[in-house]
Residue frames relative to the residue before (quaternion, step in Angstrom):
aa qw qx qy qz dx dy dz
X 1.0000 0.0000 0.0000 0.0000 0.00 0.00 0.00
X 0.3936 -0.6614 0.6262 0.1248 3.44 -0.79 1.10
X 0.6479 -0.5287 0.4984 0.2287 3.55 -1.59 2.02
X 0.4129 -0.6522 0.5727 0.2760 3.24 -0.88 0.56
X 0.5620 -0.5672 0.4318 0.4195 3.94 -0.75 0.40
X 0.2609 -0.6332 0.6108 0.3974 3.49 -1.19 0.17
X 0.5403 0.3858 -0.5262 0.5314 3.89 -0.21 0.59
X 0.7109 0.2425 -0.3768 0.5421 3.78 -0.25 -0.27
X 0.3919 0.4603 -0.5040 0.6168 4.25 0.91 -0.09
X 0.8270 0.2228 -0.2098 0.4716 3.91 -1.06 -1.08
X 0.6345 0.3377 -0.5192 0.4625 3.91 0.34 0.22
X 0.4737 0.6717 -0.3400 0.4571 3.66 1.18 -0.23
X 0.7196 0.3599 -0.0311 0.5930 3.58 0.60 -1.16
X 0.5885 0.4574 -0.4171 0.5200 3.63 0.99 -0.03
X 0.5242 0.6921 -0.1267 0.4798 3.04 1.25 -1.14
X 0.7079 0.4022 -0.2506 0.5237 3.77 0.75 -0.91
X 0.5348 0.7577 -0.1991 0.3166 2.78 1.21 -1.65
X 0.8742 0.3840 -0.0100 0.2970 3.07 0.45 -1.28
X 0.4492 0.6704 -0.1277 0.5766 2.66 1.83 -1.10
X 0.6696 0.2951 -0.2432 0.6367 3.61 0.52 -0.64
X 0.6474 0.4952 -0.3702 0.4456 3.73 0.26 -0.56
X 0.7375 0.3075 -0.3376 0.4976 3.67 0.94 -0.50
X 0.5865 0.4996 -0.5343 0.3479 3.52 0.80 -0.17
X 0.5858 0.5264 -0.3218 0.5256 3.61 0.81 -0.27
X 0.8010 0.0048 0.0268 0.5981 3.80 0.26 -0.75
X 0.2144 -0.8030 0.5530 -0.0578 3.46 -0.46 1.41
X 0.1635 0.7569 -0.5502 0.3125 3.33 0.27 1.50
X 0.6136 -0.6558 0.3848 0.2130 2.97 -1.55 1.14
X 0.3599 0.7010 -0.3103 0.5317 3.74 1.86 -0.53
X 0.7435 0.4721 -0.1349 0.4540 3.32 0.33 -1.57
X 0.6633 0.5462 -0.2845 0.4252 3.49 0.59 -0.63
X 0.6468 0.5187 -0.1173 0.5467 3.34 0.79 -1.64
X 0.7398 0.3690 -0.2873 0.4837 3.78 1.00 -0.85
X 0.6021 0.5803 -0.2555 0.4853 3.61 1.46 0.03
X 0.5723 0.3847 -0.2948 0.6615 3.70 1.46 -0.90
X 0.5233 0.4710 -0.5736 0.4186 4.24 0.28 -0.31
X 0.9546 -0.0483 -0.0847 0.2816 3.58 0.35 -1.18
X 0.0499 0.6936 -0.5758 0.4300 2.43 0.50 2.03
X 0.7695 0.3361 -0.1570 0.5198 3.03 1.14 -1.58
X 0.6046 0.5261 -0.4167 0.4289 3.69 1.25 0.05
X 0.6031 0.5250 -0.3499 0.4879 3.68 1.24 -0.58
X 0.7205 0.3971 -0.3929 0.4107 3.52 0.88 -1.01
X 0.8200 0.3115 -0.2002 0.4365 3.33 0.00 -0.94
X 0.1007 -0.8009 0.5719 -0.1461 4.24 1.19 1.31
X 0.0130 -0.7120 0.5218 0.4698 3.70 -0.52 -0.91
X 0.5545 0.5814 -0.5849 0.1114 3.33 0.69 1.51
X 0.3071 0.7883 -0.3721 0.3818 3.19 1.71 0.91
X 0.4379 0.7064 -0.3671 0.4177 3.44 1.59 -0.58
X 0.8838 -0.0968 -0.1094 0.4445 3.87 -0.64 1.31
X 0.4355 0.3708 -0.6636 0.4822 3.85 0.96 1.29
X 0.5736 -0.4928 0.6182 0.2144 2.32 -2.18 0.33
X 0.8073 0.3320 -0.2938 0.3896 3.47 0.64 -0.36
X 0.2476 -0.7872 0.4655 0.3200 4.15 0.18 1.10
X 0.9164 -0.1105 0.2771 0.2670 3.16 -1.96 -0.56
X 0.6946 0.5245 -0.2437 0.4280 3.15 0.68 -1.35
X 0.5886 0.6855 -0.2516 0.3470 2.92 1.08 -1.41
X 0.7344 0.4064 -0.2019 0.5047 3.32 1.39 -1.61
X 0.4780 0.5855 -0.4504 0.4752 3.59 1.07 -0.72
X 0.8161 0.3938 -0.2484 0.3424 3.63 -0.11 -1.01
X 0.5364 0.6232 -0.3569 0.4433 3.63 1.76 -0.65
X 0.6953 0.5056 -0.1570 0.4860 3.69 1.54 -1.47
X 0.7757 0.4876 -0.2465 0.3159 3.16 1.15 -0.28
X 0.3615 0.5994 -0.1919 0.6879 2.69 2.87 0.03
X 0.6277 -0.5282 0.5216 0.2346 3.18 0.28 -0.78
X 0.7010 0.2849 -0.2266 0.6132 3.28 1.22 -0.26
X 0.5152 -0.6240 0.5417 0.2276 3.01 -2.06 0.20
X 0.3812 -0.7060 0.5522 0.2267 3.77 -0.95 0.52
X 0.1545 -0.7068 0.6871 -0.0666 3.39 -1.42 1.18
């Protein structure tokens, strides 16, 4: 299994980051900064030829676990 990048890592954690920041303050800022990296985590180019995508990892990190 190939390291995960450290830029798709910190867009990950922005990603949490925020996510919790908007459930608490629901702003329109916050949104827009949540659909960017969404669309920067999904579409990474280290997602190019796994079978298992982002989400997958988003939801593994947000468990606790890692995706494979």
């Amino acid at each position: 299994m190939r390291p995960i990048p450290v830029d798709l890592l910190h867009a990950q954690q922005q990603w949490h980051a925020t996510y919790r920041q908007l459930a608490v303050h629901p702003r329109t800022a916050l949104r827009q900064q949540l659909i960017r990296l969404s669309a920067e985590v999904l579409f990474h180019p280290y997602w190019q030829g796994r079978r298992t995508g982002p989400w997958a990892a988003l939801h593994g990190a947000r468990h606790g676990r890692s995706a494979t």
